[in-house]
C-alpha positions as CSV (number, residue, x, y, z in Angstrom):
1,X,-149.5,-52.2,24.3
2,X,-150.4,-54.4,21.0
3,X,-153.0,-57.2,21.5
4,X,-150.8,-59.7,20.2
5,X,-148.3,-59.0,22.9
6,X,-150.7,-59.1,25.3
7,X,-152.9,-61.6,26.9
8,X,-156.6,-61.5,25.7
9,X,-158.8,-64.6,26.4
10,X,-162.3,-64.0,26.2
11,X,-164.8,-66.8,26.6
12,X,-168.3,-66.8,25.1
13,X,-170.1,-69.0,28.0
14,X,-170.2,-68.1,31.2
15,X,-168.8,-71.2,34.1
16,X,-172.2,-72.6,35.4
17,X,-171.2,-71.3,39.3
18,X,-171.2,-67.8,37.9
19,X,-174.4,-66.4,39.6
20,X,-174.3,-62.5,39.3
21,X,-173.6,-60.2,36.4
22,X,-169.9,-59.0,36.9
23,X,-169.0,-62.7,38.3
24,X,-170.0,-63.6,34.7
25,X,-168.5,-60.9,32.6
26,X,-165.2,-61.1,34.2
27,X,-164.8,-64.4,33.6
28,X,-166.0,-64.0,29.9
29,X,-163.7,-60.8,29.2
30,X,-160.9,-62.7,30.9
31,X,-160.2,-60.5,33.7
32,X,-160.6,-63.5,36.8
33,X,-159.7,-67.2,36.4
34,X,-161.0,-69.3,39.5
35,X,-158.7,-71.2,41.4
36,X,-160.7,-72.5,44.1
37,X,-163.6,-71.8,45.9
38,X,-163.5,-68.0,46.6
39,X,-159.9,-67.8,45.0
40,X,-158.9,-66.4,41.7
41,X,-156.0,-65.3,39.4
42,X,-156.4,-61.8,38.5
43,X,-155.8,-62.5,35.0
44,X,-153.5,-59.8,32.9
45,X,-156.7,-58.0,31.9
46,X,-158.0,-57.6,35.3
47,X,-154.9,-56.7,37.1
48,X,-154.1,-53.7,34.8
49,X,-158.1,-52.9,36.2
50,X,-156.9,-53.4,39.7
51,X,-153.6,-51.8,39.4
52,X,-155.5,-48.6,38.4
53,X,-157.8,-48.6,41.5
54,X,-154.9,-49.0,43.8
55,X,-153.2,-45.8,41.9
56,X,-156.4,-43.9,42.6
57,X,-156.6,-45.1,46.3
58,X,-152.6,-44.3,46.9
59,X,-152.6,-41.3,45.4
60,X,-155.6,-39.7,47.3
61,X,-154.6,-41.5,50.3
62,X,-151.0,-39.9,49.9
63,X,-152.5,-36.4,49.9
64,X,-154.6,-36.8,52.5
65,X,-151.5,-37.3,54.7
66,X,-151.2,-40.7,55.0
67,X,-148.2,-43.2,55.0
68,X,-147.7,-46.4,53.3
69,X,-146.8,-49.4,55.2
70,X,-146.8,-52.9,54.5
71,X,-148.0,-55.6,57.3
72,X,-147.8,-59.3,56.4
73,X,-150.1,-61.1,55.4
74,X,-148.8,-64.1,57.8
75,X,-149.3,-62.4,61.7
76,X,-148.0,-64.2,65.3
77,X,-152.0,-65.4,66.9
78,X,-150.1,-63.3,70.1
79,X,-151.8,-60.5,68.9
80,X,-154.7,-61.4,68.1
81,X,-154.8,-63.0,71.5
82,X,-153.9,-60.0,73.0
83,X,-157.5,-58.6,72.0
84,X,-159.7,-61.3,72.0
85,X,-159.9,-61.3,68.4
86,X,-158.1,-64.5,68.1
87,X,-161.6,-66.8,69.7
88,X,-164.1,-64.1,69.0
89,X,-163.8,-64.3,65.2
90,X,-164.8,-67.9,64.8
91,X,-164.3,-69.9,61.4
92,X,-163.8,-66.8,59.3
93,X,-160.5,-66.2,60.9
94,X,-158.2,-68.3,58.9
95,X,-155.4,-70.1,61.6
96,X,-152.4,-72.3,61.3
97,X,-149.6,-73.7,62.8
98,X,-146.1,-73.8,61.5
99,X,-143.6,-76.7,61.8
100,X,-142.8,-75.6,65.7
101,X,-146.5,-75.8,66.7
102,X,-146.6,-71.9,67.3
103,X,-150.2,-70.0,66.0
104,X,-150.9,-68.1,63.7
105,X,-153.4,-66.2,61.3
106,X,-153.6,-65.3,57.3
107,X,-154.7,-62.0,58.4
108,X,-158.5,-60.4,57.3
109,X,-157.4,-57.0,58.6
110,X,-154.0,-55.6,60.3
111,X,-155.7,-53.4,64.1
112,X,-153.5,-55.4,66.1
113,X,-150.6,-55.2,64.1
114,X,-150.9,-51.4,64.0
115,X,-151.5,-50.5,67.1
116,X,-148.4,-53.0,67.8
117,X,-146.6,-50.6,65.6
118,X,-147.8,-47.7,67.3
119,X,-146.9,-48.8,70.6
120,X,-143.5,-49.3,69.7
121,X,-142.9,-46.5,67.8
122,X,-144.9,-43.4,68.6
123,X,-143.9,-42.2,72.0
124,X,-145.2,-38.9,72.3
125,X,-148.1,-36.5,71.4
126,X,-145.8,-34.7,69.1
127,X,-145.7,-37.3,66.7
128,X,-149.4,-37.3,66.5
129,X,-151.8,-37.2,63.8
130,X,-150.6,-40.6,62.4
131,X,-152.3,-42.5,59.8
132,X,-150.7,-45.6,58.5
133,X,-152.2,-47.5,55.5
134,X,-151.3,-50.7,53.3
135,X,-152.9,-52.2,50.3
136,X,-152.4,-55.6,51.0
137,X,-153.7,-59.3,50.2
138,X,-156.5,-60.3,52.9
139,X,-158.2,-63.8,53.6
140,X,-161.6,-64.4,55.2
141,X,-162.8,-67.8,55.3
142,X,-166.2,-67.1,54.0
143,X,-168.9,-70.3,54.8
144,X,-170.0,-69.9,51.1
145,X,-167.9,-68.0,48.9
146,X,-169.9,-66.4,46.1
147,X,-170.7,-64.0,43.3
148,X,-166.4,-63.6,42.3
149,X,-164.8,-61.1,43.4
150,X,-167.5,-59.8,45.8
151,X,-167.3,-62.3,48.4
152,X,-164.2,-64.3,47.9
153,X,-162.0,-65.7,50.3
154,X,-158.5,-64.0,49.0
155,X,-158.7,-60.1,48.2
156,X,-157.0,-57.2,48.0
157,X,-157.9,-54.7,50.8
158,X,-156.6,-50.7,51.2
159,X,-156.9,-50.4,55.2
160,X,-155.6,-47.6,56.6
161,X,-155.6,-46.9,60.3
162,X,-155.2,-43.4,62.2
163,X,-153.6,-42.4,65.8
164,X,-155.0,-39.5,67.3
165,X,-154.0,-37.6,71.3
166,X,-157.8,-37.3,71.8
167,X,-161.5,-37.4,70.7
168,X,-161.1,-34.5,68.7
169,X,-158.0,-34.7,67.1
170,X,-159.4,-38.1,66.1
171,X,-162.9,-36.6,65.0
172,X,-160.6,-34.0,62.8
173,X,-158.7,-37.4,61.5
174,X,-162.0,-38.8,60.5
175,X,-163.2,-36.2,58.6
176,X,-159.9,-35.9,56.5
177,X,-160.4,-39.4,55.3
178,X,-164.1,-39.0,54.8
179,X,-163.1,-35.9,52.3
180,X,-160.5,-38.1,50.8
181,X,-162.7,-40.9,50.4
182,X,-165.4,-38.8,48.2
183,X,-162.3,-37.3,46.2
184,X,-161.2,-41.6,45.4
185,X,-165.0,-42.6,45.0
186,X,-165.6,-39.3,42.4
187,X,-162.0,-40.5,40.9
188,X,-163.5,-44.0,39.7
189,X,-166.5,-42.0,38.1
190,X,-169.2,-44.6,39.7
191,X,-172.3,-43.5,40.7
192,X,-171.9,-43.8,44.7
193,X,-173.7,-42.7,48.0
194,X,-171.9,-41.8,51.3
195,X,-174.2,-43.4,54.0
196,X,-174.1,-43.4,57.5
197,X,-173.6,-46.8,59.1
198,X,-173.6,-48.2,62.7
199,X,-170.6,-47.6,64.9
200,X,-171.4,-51.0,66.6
201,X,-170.6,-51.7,70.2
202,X,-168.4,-48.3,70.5
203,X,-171.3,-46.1,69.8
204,X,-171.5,-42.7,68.0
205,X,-172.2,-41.3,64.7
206,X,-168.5,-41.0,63.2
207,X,-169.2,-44.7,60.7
208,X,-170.3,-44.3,56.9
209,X,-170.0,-47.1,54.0
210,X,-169.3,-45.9,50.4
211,X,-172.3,-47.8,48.2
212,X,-172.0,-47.8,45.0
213,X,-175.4,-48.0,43.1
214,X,-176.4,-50.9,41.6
215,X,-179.7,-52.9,41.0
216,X,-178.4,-56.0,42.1
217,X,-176.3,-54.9,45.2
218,X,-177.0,-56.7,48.8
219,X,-177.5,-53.7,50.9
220,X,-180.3,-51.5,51.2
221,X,-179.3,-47.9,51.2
222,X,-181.9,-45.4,52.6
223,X,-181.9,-41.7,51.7
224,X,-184.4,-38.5,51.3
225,X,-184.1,-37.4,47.9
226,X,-184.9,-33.9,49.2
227,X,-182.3,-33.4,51.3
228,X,-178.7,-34.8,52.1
229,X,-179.4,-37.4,54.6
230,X,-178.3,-41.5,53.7
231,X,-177.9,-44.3,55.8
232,X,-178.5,-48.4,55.3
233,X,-180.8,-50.1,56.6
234,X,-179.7,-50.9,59.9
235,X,-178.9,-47.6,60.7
236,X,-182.0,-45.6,58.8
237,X,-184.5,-43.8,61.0
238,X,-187.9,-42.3,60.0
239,X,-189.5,-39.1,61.7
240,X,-191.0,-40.4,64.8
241,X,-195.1,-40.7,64.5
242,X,-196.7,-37.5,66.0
243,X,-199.3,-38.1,68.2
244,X,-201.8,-37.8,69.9
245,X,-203.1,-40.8,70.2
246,X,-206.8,-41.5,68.6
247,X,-209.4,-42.3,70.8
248,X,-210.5,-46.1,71.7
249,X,-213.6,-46.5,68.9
250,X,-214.3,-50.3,69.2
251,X,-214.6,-53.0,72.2
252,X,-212.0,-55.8,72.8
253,X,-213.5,-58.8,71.3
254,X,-211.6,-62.2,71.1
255,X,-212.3,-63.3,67.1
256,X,-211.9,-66.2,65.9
257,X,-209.5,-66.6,63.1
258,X,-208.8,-70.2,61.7
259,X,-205.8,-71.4,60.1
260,X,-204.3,-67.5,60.3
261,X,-201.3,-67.0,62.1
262,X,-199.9,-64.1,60.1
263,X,-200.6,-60.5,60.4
264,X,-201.2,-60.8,55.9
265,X,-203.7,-63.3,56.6
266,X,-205.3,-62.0,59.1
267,X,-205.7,-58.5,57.6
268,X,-207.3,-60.4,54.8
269,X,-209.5,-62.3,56.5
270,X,-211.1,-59.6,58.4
271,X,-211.2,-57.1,55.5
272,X,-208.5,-54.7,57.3
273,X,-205.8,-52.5,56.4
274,X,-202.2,-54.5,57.6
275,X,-201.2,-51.0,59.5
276,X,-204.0,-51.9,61.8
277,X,-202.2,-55.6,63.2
278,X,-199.4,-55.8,65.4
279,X,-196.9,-59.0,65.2
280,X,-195.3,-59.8,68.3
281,X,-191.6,-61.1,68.8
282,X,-190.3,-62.8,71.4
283,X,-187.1,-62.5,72.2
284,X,-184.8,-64.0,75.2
285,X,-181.4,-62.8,77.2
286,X,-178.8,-65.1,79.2
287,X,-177.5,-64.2,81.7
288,X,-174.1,-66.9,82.6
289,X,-171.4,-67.1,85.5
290,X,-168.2,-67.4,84.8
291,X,-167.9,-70.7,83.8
292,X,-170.8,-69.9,80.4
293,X,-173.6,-71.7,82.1
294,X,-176.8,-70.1,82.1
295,X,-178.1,-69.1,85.4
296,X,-180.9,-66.8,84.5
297,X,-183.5,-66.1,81.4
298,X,-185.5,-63.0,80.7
299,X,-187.8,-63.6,78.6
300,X,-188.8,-60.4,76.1
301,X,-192.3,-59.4,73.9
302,X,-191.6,-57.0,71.1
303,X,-194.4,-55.5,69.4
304,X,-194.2,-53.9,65.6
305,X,-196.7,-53.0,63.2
306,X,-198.0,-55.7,61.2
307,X,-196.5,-54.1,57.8
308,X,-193.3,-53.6,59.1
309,X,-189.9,-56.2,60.0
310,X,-187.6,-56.2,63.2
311,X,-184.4,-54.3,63.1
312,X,-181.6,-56.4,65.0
313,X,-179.0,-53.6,65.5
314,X,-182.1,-51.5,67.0
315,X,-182.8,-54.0,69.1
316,X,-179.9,-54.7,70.5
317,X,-179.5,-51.2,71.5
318,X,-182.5,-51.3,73.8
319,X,-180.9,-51.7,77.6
320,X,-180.8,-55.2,78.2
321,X,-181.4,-56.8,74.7
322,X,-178.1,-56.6,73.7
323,X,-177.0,-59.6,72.8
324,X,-180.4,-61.6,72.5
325,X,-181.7,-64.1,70.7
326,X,-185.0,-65.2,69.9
327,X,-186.8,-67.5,72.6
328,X,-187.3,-71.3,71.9
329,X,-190.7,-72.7,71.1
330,X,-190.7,-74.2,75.0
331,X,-189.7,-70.7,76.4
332,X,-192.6,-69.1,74.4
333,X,-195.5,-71.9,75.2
334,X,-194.2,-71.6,79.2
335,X,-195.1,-67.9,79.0
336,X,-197.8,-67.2,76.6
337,X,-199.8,-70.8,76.9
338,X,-199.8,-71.0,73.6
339,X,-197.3,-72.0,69.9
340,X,-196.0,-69.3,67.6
341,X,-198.5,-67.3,65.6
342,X,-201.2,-66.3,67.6
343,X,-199.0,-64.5,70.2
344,X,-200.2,-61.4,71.8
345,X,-199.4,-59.0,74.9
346,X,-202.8,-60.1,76.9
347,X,-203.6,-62.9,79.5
348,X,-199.8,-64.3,79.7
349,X,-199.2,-67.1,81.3
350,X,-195.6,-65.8,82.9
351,X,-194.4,-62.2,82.8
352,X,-192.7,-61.0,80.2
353,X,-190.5,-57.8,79.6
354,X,-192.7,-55.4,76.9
355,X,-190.7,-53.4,74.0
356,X,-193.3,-51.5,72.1
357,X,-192.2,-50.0,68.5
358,X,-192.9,-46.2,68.7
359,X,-195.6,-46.4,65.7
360,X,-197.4,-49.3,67.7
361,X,-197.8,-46.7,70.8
362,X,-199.3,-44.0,68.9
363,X,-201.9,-47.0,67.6
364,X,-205.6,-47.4,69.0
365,X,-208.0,-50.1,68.0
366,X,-205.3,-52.5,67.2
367,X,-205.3,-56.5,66.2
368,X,-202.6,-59.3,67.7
369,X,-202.9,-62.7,68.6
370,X,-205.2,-64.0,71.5
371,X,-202.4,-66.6,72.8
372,X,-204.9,-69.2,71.9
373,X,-204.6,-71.3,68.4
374,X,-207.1,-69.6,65.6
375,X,-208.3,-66.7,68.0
376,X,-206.9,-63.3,67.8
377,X,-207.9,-60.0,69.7
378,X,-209.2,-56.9,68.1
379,X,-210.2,-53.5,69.4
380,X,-206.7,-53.6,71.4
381,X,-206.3,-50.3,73.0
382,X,-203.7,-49.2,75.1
383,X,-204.4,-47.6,78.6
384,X,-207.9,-49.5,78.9
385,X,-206.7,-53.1,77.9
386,X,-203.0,-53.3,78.7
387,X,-201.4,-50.5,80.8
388,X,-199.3,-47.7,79.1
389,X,-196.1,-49.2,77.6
390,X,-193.5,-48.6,79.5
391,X,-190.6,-48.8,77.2
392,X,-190.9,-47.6,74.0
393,X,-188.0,-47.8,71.3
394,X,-187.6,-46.9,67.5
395,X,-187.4,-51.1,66.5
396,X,-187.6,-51.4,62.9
397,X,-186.5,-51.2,59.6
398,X,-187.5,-48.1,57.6
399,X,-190.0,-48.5,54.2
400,X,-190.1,-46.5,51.3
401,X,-192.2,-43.6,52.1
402,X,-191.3,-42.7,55.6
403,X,-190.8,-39.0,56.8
404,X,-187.2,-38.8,56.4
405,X,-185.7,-37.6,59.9
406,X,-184.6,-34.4,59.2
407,X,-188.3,-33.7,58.2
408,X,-187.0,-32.5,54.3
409,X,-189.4,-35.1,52.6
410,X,-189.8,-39.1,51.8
411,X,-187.2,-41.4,52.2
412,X,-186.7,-44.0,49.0
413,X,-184.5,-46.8,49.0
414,X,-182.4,-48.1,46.4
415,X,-180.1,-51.0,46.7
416,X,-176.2,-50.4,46.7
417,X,-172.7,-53.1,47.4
418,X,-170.7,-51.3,49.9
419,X,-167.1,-50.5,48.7
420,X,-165.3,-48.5,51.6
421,X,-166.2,-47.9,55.5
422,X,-164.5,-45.4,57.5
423,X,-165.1,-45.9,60.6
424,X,-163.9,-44.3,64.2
425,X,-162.4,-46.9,66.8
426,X,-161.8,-45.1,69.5
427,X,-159.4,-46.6,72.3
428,X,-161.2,-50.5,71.6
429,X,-157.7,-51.5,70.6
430,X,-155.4,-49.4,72.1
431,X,-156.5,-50.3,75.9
432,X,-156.5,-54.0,74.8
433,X,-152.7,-53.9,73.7
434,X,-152.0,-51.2,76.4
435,X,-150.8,-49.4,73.5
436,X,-150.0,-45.5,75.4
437,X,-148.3,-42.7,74.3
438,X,-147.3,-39.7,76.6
439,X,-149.4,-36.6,76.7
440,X,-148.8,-33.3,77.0
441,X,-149.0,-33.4,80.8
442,X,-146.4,-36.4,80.8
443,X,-148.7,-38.7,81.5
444,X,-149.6,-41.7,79.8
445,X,-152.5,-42.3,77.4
446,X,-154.4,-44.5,75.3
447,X,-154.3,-44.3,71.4
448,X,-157.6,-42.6,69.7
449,X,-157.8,-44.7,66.8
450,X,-160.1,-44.7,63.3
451,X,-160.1,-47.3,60.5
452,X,-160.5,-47.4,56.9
453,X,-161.4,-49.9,54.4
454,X,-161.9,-50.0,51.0
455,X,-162.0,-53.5,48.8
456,X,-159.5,-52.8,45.8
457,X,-161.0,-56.1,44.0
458,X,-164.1,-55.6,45.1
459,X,-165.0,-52.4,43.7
460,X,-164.2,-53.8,39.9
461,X,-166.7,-56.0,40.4
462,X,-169.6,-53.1,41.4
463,X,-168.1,-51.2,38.9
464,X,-169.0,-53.9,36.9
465,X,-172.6,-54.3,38.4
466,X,-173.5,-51.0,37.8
467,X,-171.8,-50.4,33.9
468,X,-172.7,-53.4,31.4
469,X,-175.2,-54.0,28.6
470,X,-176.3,-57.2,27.3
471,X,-172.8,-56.9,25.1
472,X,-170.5,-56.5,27.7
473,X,-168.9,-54.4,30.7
474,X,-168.9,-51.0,30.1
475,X,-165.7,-49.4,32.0
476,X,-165.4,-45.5,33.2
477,X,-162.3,-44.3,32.0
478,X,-160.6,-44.1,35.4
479,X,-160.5,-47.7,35.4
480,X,-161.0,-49.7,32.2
481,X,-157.9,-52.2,31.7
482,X,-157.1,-49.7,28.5
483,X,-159.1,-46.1,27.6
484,X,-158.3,-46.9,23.9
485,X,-158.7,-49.9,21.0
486,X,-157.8,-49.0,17.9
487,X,-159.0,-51.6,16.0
488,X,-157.6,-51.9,12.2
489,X,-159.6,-53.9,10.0
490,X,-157.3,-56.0,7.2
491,X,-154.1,-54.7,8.9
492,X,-152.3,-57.7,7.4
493,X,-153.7,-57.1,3.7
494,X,-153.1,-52.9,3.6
495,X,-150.0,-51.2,4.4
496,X,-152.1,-48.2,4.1
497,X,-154.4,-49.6,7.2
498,X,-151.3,-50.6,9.4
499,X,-149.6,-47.7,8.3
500,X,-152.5,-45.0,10.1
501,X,-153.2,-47.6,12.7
502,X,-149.7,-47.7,13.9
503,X,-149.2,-43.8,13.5
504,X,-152.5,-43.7,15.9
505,X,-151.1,-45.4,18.4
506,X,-148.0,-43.5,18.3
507,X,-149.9,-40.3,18.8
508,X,-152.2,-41.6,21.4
509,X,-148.9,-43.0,23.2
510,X,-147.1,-39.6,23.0
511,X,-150.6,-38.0,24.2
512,X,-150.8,-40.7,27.5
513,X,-153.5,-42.1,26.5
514,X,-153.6,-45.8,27.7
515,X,-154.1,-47.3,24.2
516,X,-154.0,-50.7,23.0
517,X,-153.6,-51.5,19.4
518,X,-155.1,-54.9,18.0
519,X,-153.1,-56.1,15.6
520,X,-154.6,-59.7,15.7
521,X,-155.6,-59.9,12.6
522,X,-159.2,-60.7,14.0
523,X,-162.5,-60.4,12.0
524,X,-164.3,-57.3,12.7
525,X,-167.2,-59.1,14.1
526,X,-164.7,-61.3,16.3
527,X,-162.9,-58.3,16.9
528,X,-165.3,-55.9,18.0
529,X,-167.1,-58.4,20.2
530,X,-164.0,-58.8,22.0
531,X,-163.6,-55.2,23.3
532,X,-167.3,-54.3,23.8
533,X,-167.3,-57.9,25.9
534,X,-163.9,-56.2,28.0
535,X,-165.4,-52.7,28.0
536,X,-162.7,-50.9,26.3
537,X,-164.5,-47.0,26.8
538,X,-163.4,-45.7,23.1
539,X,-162.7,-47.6,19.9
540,X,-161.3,-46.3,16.6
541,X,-161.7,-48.1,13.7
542,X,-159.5,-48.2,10.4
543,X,-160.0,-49.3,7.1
544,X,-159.3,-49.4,3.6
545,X,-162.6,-47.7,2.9
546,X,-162.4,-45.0,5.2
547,X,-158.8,-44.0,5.0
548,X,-159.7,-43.4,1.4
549,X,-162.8,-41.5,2.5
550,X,-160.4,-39.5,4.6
551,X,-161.9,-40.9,7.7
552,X,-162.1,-42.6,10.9
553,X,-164.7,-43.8,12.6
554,X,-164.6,-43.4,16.8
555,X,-167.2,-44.8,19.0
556,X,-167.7,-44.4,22.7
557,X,-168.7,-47.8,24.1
558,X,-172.0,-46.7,25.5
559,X,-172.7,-45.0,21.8
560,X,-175.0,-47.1,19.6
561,X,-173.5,-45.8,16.3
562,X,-170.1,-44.9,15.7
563,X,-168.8,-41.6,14.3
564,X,-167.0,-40.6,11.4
565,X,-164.1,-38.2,12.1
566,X,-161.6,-36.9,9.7
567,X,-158.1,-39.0,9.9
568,X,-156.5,-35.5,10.5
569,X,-158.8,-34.7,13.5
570,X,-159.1,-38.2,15.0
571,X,-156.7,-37.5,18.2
572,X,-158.4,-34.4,19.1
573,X,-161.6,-36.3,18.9
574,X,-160.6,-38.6,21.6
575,X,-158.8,-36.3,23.8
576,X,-162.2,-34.1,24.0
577,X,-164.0,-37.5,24.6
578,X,-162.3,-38.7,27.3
579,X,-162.9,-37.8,30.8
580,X,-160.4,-35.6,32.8
C-alpha cells in the first residue's frame, strides 16, 4: 500500500470527550471517528487493526475445532422470551418494533439463537462436541458510554458457543478453548493474565477472563507472584487466618467518640492500629408472593475488619443473602436504636441475622460502634460479650499482601481491562428452550453448553492502553494497521531516493511484509510524527545522504535512535527484527 493511496488523517488535538489514553490516540492517529454517543466509524486505519485481530481469533478458533456461523444481528424478542432474557436485561437490551408491531432485539450476544440452532439441528449424541462461533456486530445500550472503543454501544464481538452430551465432555470442551485462548492472547503479543472469574448463579470453577495489563484498566486482577494462581477481585481469596484465637486482654468499656463515625477516625482518635476496628454492614432480604409484593424482611449485620471493604459476589453466596440489598436508614434505626455509623453487634434493639468475616472471628479485643451517636465499644471479645458467631463466611475483598490460597507466597494486585471470558453454561439455556438431544440410551437430554467471548474492538483499544509513549501508540507487530513505513525523504526531488524506496517496497512486498510506502511528499518532521502517532513497529528511512553513504537507516518504534544499515542488507535487517 502507498500513503497517498490510502487514507491517513491524523489529528494533533485530542476531541475534548476523549477521557483515557487509547480513546485519545485513536482518534488522533485516525483509526475511530465518532458517530454518536458510544458509536464510531472504524476509520481505514483502524479497520486494517481490527481485521488483523479477527484473523488471529479465526484462525485459532478454526484449529481448535470450531465452526463459523453467522447469527443476525436483528433477532425475533420470541427467544429471548423464551429465557427470560427479554425482561431480565433491562435498558441495556436494545428493543424495537417493526412496521407490524412484532418485537424484537439488536442482539448483545446470540445463547438463544444457538441453542435454537442446536435444537433444530443436532439430534443426536453423535454429532456431539459442537462448537459454533461468529464474529459479529453487537449493541449494548450502555447508560453512559465512555472511554471509545472500551465501552461503546456498537462493537464487534467473537462469541463462540459449545454443545456438549455431558459435564465432562463439556469440561474437555472448556479446556480446548481455554488452550486456544492463550495461543490468540500470546498471538497479539500483549502482556495478559489468565484469571479465574465467577461462574455466577451456575456455580463452579470452569470461568476465567483474559486481562490484559495495563495501568489504567478497570479491573483489579489478583495473583501470587510465586506461584500460578490469578483471579479478580470478586473472585480472589486469601489463606484463611489461622487461629487460635488470642486471649480477652482488656474489659468492654463504652468510649466516647465524638464526631467519629468511621473505623479511620476512630482508629485515629484512640491511637489504634485500623486492623483492631470492625465496621458493620447492614444488609436486608425480601421475601415477595407472587404478585412482587413484599411480605417479609430479614434484616442482616455483617461484620469486616475495619481496613478492609465488602465483597458483593461473596456475599451473595452466603445462604440467604443472595439477592440482598442494603437496609434503609428506617430499617437500621428500628433495629439498632440508632443512625448509620456508630453501628455495632451489642444491645440491638430487634434481632438481627449475624455474618461475621472469617479474619473478624479469629479477632479479640476488638472496637465497633455502641449503637448510640458518638459512643463506640472497645475491648469486644467474642464468647464473653457476644456469643460465638454462628456463621462465619470469607466476605471480602482481598489486599495486597495477603497469604495467597495455595500458601506459595503474597498475593499483589495489578490492574488489568478484561478482553475474553470463557465461561461454562451448563444446561441454563438448554432447559429454558427445551433444547434436547437423544443420548446414547435413546433418551432425551439437555444440551451441556460453554460460552466464549472475546471483544475484537475492544482489545485495540487495551492494546493501546498498555503500548504508547507520549509520541504515540506503539503497536506489536501482530496487529499494527502496517509492520512497515518506509519513509523516503525528497522522494519528489531524487530519482535516486524514489528509485531505493520503491525497490524496498517491492522486496518487502515479495517478502510478505505488510509495508506501506509514504510517498506523500511530507516533511520529515511531519512525516515521522505521523507514523510514531499511528504506531507503525519499524520505519526505514531514505535519503539523498545516506544512499550516497551506502546506507539506510531502520528504527524500531520503541528504539530512541535509529540505526544505520547498509542499503544491501536493509531487508535482512527487518526480517530478523520482526517478530515471528
Amino acid at each position: 500500500m502507498k500513503a497517498s493511496q490510502f487514507f491517513v488523517s491524523t489529528l494533533k488535538e485530542a476531541p475534548a470527550d476523549a477521557e483515557v489514553v487509547s480513546h485519545k490516540l485513536m482518534t488522533r492517529a485516525g483509526l475511530i471517528k465518532k458517530l454518536g454517543a458510544g458509536i464510531y466509524n472504524y476509520m481505514p486505519m483502524g479497520l486494517r487493526v481490527i481485521r488483523k485481530v479477527e484473523a488471529i481469533v479465526r484462525e485459532e478458533m478454526n484449529r481448535a475445532g470450531a465452526v463459523e456461523v453467522a447469527m443476525p444481528v436483528v433477532q425475533p424478542a420470541e427467544f429471548w422470551q423464551e429465557t427470560g432474557r427479554f425482561d431480565k436485561m433491562g435498558p441495556e437490551l436494545l428493543r424495537i418494533q417493526d412496521r407490524h408491531g412484532r418485537d424484537f432485539v439488536i442482539q448483545p450476544t446470540s445463547e438463544e439463537v444457538v441453542t435454537d440452532i442446536a435444537r433444530q439441528e443436532l439430534r443426536s449424541y453423535k454429532q456431539l462436541p459442537k462448537n459454533l462461533y461468529q464474529i459479529q456486530t453487537k449493541f449494548r445500550d450502555e447508560r453512559r458510554p465512555r472511554f471509545g472503543l472500551m465501552r461503546g454501544r456498537e462493537f464487534i464481538m467473537k462469541d463462540a458457543y459449545s454443545f456438549d452430551r455431558d459435564q465432562e465432555a463439556a469440561k474437555a470442551s472448556y479446556q480446548v478453548m481455554a488452550q486456544a485462548y492463550r495461543r490468540i492472547f500470546d498471538r497479539f503479543g500483549l502482556t495478559y493474565r489468565a484469571v479465574a472469574a465467577d461462574s455466577g448463579a451456575i456455580g463452579g470453577d470452569l470461568s476465567e477472563e483474559f486481562q490484559v495489563i495495563a495501568a489504567t484498566g478497570e479491573d483489579a486482577i489478583v495473583y501470587c507472584p510465586q506461584s500460578d494462581y490469578a483471579a479478580n477481585m470478586e473472585k480472589a481469596e486469601a489463606l484463611a487466618p489461622a487461629g487460635p484465637r488470642p486471649a480477652a486482654a482488656h474489659a468492654l468499656a463504652r468510649t466516647p467518640t465524638p464526631g467519629k463515625s468511621t473505623c479511620a477516625d476512630v482508629a485515629q482518635l484512640l491511637g489504634v492500629a485500623l486492623q483492631t476496628t470492625v465496621k458493620s454492614l447492614v444488609l436486608a432480604t425480601d421475601e415477595t408472593n407472587e404478585a412482587g409484593e413484599i411480605v417479609k424482611t430479614q434484616v442482616w449485620l455483617l461484620l469486616l475488619r475495619g481496613d478492609h471493604d465488602m465483597n458483593e459476589i461473596k456475599v451473595s453466596k452466603v445462604p440467604g443473602l443472595a439477592g440482598f440489598r442494603f437496609a434503609t436508614v428506617g430499617e437500621i434505626e428500628d433495629h439498632f436504636g440508632c443512625k448509620p455509623g456508630y453501628l455495632g453487634p451489642l444491645q440491638l434493639q430487634k434481632p438481627v441475622k449475624l455474618v461475621v468475616d472469617r479474619e473478624v472471628a479469629v479477632m479479640a479485643d476488638w472496637i465497633c460502634g455502641a449503637n448510640a451517636i458518638d459512643f463506640h465499644m472497645t475491648g469486644v471479645n467474642w464468647g464473653r460479650d457476644l456469643p460465638e458467631p454462628e456463621v462465619v463466611a470469607d466476605l471480602r475483598n482481598v489486599v495486597a499482601g495477603d497469604r495467597s490460597p495455595d500458601g506459595q507466597g503474597e498475593l499483589a494486585i495489578e490492574r488489568g481491562i478484561e478482553v475474553g471470558h470463557v465461561f461454562y453454561l451448563g444446561t441454563k439455556y438448554s432447559k429454558a428452550m427445551n433444547a434436547t438431544f437423544l443420548g446414547e440410551d435413546g433418551k432425551p437430554a439437555f444440551f451441556e453448553m460453554g460460552c466464549y467471548g472475546i471483544g475484537i474492538t475492544r482489545l485495540p483499544a487495551a492494546a493501546i492502553e498498555q503500548n504508547h509513549d507520549d509520541r504515540g501508540i506503539i503497536w506489536p507487530d501482530a496487529i499494527a494497521p502496517f509492520t512497515v513505513v518506509v519513509c523516503p525523504i525528497g522522494m519528489d526531488r531524487s530519482a535516486e531516493v524514489k528509485a531505493a524506496a520503491e525497490q524496498l517496497y517491492r522486496d518487502l512486498l515479495a517478502a510478505g511484509v505488510d509495508v506501506l510506502l509514504d510517498d506523500r511528499g511530507e516533511r520529515p518532521g511531519a512525516m515521522f510524527a505521523d507514523w510514531e502517532l499511528i504506531g507503525v513497529p519499524h520505519r526505514v528511512v531514505i535519503s539523498d545522504r545516506g544512499l550516497k553513504e551506502g546506507q539506510l537507516e531502520y528504527q524500531h518504534r520503541r528504539d530512541t535512535t535509529a540505526t544505520k544499515v547498509a542499503t544491501a542488507d536493509i531487508l535482512a535487517h527487518i526480517k530478523g527484527r520482526l517478530t515471528p
